[in-house]
N, C-alpha and C positions, 0 to 999 in steps of 0.2 A: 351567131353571137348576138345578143342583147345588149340592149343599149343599157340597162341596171348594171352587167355584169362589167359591161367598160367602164362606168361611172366610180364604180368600188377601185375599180385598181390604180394605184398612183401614178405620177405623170413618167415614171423609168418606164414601168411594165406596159404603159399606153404605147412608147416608143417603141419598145421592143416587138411585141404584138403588132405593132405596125409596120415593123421592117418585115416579119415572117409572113404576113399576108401579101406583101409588095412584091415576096419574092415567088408566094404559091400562086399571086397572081400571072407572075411572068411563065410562068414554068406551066400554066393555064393554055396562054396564049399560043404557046411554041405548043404545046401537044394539040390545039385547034390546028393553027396551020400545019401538024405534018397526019393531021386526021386519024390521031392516037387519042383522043379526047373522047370519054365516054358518055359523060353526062357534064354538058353544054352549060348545064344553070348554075356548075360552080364558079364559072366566068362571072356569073351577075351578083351570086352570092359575094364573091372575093372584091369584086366592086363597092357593092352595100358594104361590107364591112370598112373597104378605107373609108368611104366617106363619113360611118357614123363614128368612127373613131376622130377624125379630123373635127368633125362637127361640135364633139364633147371636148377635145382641144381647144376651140375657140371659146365654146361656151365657159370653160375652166378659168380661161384669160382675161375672160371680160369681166366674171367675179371677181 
């Protein structure tokens, strides 16, 4: 996900978008520990994305 593509969307759909990443992150983590995890880099990806959604949060706030 792009940071353009979070910037467009209003502060509901930021929310939201962000609970479903929090949860593909969790559900990440449990398929690493039980070594059902195929490809490792969606752990960093689903990372990157909370934080540039948070990032655009704050940035939204301070405007």
């Amino acid at each position: 996900m792009k940071a353009e593509e979070i910037r467009q969307m209003t502060k509901d759909e930021r929310t939201a978008k962000l609970e479903d990443i929090k949860k593909e992150y969790l559900n990440l983590r449990f398929g690493r520990a039980t070594q059902q995890l195929e490809k490792s880099s969606q752990i960093r990806q689903a990372r990157r994305n909370i934080a540039r959604i948070h990032t655009i949060n704050n940035e939204k706030k301070k405007a």
